[in-house]
C-alpha positions in Angstrom: -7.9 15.4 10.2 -9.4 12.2 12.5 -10.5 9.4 11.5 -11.1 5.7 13.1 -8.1 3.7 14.0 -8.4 0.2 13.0 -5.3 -0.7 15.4 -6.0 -1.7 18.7 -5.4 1.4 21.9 -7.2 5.0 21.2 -9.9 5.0 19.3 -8.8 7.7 17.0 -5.7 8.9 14.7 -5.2 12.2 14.4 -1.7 12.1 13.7 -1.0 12.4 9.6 2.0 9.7 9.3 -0.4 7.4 11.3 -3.3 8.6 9.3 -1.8 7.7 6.1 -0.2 4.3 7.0 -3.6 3.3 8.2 -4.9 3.8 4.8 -1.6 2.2 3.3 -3.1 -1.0 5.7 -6.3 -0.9 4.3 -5.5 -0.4 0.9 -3.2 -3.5 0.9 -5.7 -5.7 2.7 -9.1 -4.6 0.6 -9.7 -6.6 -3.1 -11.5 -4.1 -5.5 -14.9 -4.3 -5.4 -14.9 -5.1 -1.7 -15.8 -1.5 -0.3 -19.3 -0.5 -0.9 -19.7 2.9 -3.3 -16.5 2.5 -4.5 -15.5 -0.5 -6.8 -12.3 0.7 -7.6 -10.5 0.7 -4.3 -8.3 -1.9 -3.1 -5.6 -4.2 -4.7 -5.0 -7.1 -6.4 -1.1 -7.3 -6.4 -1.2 -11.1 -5.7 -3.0 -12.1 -9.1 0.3 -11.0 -10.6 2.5 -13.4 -8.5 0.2 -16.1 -10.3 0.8 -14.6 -13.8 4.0 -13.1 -13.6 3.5 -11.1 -16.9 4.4 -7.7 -15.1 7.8 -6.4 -13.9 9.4 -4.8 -10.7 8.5 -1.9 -12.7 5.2 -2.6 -13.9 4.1 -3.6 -10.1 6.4 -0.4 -9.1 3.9 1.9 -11.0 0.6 0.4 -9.9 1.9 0.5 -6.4 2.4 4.4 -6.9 -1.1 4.6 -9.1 -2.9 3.4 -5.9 -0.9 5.4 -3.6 -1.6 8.7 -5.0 -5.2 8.1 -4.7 -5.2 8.2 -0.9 -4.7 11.3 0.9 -0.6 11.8 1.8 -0.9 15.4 3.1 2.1 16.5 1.4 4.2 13.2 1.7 5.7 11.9 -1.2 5.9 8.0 -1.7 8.9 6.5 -3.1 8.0 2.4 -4.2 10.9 -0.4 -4.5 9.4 -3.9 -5.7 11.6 -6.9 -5.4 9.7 -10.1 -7.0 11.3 -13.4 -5.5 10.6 -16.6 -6.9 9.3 -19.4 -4.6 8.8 -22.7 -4.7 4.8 -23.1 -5.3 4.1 -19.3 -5.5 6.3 -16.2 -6.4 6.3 -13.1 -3.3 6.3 -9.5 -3.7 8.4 -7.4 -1.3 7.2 -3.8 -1.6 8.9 -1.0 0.0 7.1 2.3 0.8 9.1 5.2 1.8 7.2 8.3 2.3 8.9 11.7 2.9 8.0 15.4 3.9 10.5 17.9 4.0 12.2 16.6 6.5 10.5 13.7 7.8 11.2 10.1 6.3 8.8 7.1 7.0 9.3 3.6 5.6 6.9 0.4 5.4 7.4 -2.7 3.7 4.7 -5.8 2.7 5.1 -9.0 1.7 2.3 -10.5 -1.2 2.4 -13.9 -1.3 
């Protein structure tokens, strides 16, 4: 599969690790309601730093909800949240760890 690369160099992606941190990225960095034809995509992980009425856990499985509606090609994503409380606002440390047989990716984000 190919689709646009939204990191700077070639102009495509075409490799499926690539592929599916890309749409990791873009996930992270859309609000719902932000993409055209279909309100539902994106996150909102930082309204819960505000109103910390949800878990490692809770966060854990919405992480894991939104993955699985991307396209992993086979991957399997593993999710580790550590909440951290700050000074004027709490941060979320996500941990992504996608494997395939033998192949093991990782990818962490910070939600402040």
């Amino acid at each position: 599969m190919i689709d646009f690369n939204i990191k700077s160099g070639s102009g495509v992606v075409n490799n499926d690790i690539d592929l599916i941190l890309q749409q990791i990225d873009i996930l992270f960095d859309t609000n719902r309601g932000e993409v055209l034809g279909d309100e539902y995509f994106g996150t909102q992980y930082d309204k819960y730093l505000y109103k910390l009425h949800i878990s490692n856990e809770g966060l854990q499985s919405e992480v894991l909800s939104d993955l699985y509606k991307i396209e992993l090609f086979g991957f399997v994503p593993n999710v580790e949240v550590y909440l951290l409380q700050g000074t004027e606002q709490d941060i979320a440390i996500i941990n992504i760890q996608l494997s395939r047989d033998s192949e093991v990716y990782e990818k962490t984000y910070k939600i402040s």
